[in-house]
N, C-alpha and C positions, 0 to 999 in steps of 0.2 A: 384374215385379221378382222375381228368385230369392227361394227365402223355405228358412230353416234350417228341418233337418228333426230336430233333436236332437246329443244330444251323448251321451260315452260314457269311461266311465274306461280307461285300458289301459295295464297295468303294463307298465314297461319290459323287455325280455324280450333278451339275447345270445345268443350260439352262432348255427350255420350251420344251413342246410336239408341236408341229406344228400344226397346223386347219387340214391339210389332214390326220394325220394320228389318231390325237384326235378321229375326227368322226367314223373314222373305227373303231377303239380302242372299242368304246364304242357299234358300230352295233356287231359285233364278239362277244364280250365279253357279252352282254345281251343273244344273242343266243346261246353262249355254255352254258351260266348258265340255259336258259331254258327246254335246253334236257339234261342237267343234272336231275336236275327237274322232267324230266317227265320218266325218267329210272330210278332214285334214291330216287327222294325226296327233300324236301327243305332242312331237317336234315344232307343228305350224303351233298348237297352244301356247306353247313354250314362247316361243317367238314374238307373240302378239304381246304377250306379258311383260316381253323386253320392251316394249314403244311405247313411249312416256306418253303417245296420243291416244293411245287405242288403250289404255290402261284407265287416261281418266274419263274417257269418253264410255268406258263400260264402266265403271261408279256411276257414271252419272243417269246410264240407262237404270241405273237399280234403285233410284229414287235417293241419292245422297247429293250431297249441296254440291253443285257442278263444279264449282270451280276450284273448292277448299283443300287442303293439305288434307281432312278427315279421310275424302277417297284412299288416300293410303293404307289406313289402319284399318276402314271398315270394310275395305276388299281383302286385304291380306285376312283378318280374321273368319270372314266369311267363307273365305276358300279353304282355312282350314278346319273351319265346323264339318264345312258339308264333305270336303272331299278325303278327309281323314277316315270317316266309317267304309268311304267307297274307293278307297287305297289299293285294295285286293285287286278288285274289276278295274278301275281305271288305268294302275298301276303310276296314279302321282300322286307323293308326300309332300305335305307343305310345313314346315320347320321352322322356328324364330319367333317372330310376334316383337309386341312393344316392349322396351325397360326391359325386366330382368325376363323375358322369355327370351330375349335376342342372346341373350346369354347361354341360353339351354340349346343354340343353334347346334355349336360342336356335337354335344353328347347324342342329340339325336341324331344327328347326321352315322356317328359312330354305330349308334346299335339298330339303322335300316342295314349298315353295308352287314353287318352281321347273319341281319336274316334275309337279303336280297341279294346279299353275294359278291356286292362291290365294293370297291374299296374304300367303309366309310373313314377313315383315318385321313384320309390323303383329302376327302369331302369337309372334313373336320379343318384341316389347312387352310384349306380356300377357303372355307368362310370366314375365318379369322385375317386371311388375309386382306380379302376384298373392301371389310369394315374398315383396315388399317390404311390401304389405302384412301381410303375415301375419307377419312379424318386424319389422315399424315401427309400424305403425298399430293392432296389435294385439294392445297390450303382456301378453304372460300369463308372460314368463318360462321360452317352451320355445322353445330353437334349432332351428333348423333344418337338415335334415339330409337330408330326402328331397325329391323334386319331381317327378312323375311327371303327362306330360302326354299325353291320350291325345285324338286328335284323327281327326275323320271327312274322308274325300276331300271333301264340301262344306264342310268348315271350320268344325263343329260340334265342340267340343272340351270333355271333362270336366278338371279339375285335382285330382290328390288330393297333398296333400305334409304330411309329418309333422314333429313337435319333439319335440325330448326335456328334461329337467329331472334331469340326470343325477342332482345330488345326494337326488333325490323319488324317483328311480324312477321315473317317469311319463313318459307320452309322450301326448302330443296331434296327432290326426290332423285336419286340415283340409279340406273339398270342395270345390269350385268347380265351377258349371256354366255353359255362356255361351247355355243357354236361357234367355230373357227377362230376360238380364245388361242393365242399362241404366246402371248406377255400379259401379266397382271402390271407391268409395269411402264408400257407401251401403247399409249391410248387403247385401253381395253373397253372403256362404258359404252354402251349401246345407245346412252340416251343419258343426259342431265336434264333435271329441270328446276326450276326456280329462278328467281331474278337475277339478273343480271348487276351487283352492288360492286364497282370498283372493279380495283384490280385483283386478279385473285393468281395464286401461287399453285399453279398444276404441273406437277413435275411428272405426271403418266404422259402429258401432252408429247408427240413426236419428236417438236422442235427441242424439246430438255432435255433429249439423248446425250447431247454432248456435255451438257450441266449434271445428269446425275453420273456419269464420267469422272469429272470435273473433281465433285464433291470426294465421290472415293478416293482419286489420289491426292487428293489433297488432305484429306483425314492421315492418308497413309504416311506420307512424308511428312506432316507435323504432327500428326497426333491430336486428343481433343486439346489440351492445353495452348501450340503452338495454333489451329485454327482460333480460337478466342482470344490471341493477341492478334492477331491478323484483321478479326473484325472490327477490336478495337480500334485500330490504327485508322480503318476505312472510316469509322464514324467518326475522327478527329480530321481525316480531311477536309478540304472545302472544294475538291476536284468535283466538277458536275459529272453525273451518272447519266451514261445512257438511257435511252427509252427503252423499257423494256417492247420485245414483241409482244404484238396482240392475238388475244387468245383465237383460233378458226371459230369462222361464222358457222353458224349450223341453224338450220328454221326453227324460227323462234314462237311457241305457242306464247303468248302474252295473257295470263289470266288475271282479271280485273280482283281489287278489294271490294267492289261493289257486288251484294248478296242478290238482286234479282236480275233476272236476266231480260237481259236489250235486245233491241232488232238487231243489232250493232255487233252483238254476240254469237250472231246464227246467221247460216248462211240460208241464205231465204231459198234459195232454187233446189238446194236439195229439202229443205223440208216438204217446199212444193211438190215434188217426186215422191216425198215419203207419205204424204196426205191423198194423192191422186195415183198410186198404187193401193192405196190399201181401201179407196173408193170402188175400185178397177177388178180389182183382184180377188177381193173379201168375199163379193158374192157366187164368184167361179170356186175359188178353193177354198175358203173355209164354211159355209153353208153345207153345199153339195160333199165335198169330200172330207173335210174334219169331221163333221158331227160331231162337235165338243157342247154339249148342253149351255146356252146362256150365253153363247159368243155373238156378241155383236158388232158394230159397225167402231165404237171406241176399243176395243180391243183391238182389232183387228190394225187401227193407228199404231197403236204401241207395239205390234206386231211385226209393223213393218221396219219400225226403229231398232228392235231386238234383233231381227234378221239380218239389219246394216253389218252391225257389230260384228254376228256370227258370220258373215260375210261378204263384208265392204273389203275395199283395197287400201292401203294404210292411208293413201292421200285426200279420203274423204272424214279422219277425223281432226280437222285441224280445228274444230267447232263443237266441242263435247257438250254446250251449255243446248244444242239441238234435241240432243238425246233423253234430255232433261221433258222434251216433248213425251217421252213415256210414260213416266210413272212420276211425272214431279218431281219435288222436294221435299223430305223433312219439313226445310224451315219456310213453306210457302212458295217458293219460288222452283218456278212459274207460276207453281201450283198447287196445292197440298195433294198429297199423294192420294190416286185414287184405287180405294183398298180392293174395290170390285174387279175394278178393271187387272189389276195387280197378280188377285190369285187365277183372273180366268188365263191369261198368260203365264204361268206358271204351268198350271191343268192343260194348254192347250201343248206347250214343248212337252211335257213328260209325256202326255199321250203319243207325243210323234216319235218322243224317245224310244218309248215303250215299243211300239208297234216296230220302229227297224228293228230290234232286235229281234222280231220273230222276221225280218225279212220281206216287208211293208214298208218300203221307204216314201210310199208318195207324200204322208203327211208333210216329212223332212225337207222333200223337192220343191212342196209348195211352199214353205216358208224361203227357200234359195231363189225362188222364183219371182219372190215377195221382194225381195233384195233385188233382183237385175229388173225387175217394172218400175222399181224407183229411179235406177240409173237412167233408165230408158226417156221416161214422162217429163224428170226435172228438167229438162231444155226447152219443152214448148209447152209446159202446163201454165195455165192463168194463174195468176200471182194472187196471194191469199194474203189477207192482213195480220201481218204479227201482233196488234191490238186486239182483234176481234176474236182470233184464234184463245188468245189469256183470259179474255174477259168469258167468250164462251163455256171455256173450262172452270172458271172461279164459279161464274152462273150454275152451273150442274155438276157442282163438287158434293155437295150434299148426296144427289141420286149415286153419283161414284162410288161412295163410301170414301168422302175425300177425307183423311187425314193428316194431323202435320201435328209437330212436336208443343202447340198449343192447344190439343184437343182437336173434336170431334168437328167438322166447320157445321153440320146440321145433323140433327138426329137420321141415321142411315136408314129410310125406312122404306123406299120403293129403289128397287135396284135397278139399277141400267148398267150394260158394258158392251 
């Protein structure tokens, strides 16, 4: 039985993704799903994609606003830019989108099972069903808006679709996974997220076994007529109503309305680790054994945060606005993105891409390796200032090629990364 792996607030967030950082969005984001892929499997992918933590914590390594509903839209589209031309080799299609392409979910789903042999029809089902429930069965009061369904050539498929509650601000993002899915009707979601507002009407929950029971024979024996005198009656009494049951706890990612990021937001000891790894490590494996042109000691930072992702354990992204430490924000925050550092991390995964596949995995080990010297360092590294660190960064955005949806921060003219 799929089992929720938490939930998470995420203020409602408008405006577009911009052309320059779209494109990156999507070069980035096809390349870590690929050495995911090739260290894990298309399954463990799959998987990650389900956790409402490690979902926004990779938006937020890709330089989009850390903590906003956008991550939804502008990772679902990016995944399906990049990973739709690489469908064939990878063997994952990504299906749905916002408004009316969540509409076109069915039909595509339909004509992959055609040419890949499984049953898109029954693919076609569940996704309509999944929608249904999550806006019928799963009364919280956020419409639905997105539907993004991403599905393996063996017919393993993740579902992430989001709500919004325009007049709250809020939005609520939903997971679905169809690993050891056995009831769409029997707490199926892998993961809620969004605020927490009132009481809310989940009839997937366990406990409403006996209620959607209930309902059925009760429709059966009266019919819809005779249950709408019946309710009527209840709303003319004055008998007090029990308390309803409260809904299971499950760990609560809490993401703040406020657009830059706090100390308060980041867990300081792993970034520690992720600063004094890539101090540690930079000069042993990426000098000596990358040899990527123009990699330096800021890259290498952002390196070590990409490598989290590709291979941290889920319990280290309860702090997505960290990762934010890569490549910025769009709208500033932290940082304006910086564009240098941006493509040599890019340049330096596709090389390691590249190279395993002629059967050269060292590049790939060193980045894995980049990952467990963070785990290692964060417990006894000296503690760095999360002031010092922002203002650093803001100071040398210009030599970055910093970027952000207000322009240029200084003419890009002496590169550093």
């Amino acid at each position: 039985m799929s089992q929720r792996t938490g939930s998470a607030d995420l203020p409602l967030h408008g405006g577009r993704v911009p052309a320059w950082l779209a494109d990156r969005m999507t070069a980035l984001g096809v390349v870590m799903c690929e050495t995911i892929i090739h260290h894990y499997g298309r399954d463990e992918l799959l998987r990650r994609l389900a956790h409402p933590f490690w979902f926004q914590a990779f938006g937020s390594v890709m330089g989009m606003d850390w903590h906003s509903s956008g991550i939804t839209t502008s990772v679902l589209g990016a995944l399906k830019r990049g990973l739709t031309p690489r469908a064939r080799e990878l063997g994952l299609h990504v299906c749905g989108g916002r408004g009316k392409h969540s509409r076109q979910t069915p039909a595509e789903l339909i004509a992959l099972g055609d040419r890949l042999g499984f049953d898109g029809g029954a693919l076609a089902t569940t996704s309509r069903l999944v929608a249904k429930v999550d806006s019928a069965a799963v009364q919280d009061g956020f419409d639905l808006y997105l539907h993004g369904f991403i599905v393996s050539d063996d017919a393993r498929w993740v579902v992430v679709q989001q709500g919004m509650k325009g007049d709250a601000g809020q939005a609520r993002r939903y997971h679905w996974l169809s690993e050891g899915l056995e009831s769409f009707v029997d707490a199926p979601h892998v993961g809620i997220e969004g605020e927490t507002q009132g009481e809310i009407l989940n009839l997937t929950d366990l406990r409403a076994a006996a209620s959607r029971t209930a309902q059925i024979e009760l429709l059966d024996a009266l019919g819809p007529d005779g249950v709408a005198r019946e309710l009527a009656l209840i709303e003319r009494t004055d008998k007090p109503q029990a308390e309803p049951k409260p809904q299971m706890m499950l760990p609560h990612l809490s993401l703040p309305d406020h657009d830059e990021v706090r100390p308060s937001d980041v867990v300081m000891s792993r970034l520690h680790g992720n600063f004094a790894a890539a101090a540690e490590r930079g000069p042993v494996d990426f000098t000596e054994l990358l040899q990527v042109p123009g990699v330096g000691a800021r890259t290498v930072r952002a390196l070590a945060l990409v490598a989290e992702v590709m291979h941290g354990a889920p319990c280290r992204f309860s702090d997505p606005a960290r990762f934010a430490f890569a490549h910025g924000g769009k709208d500033r925050h932290p940082f304006p993105v910086p564009i240098h550092v941006y493509d040599q991390t890019i340049s330096v995964l596709k090389a390691a891409v590249s190279n395993a596949k002629l059967g050269q995995d060292d590049q790939l080990h060193a980045l894995q390796r980049l990952d467990a010297e963070s785990r290692r360092l964060e417990s006894f590294t000296a503690a760095i200032s999360f002031e010092k660190v922002v203002m650093e960064e803001r100071a040398q955005s210009g030599r970055y090629g910093g970027r952000s949806i207000f322009g240029w921060e200084t003419a890009p003219a002496a590169r550093i990364a």
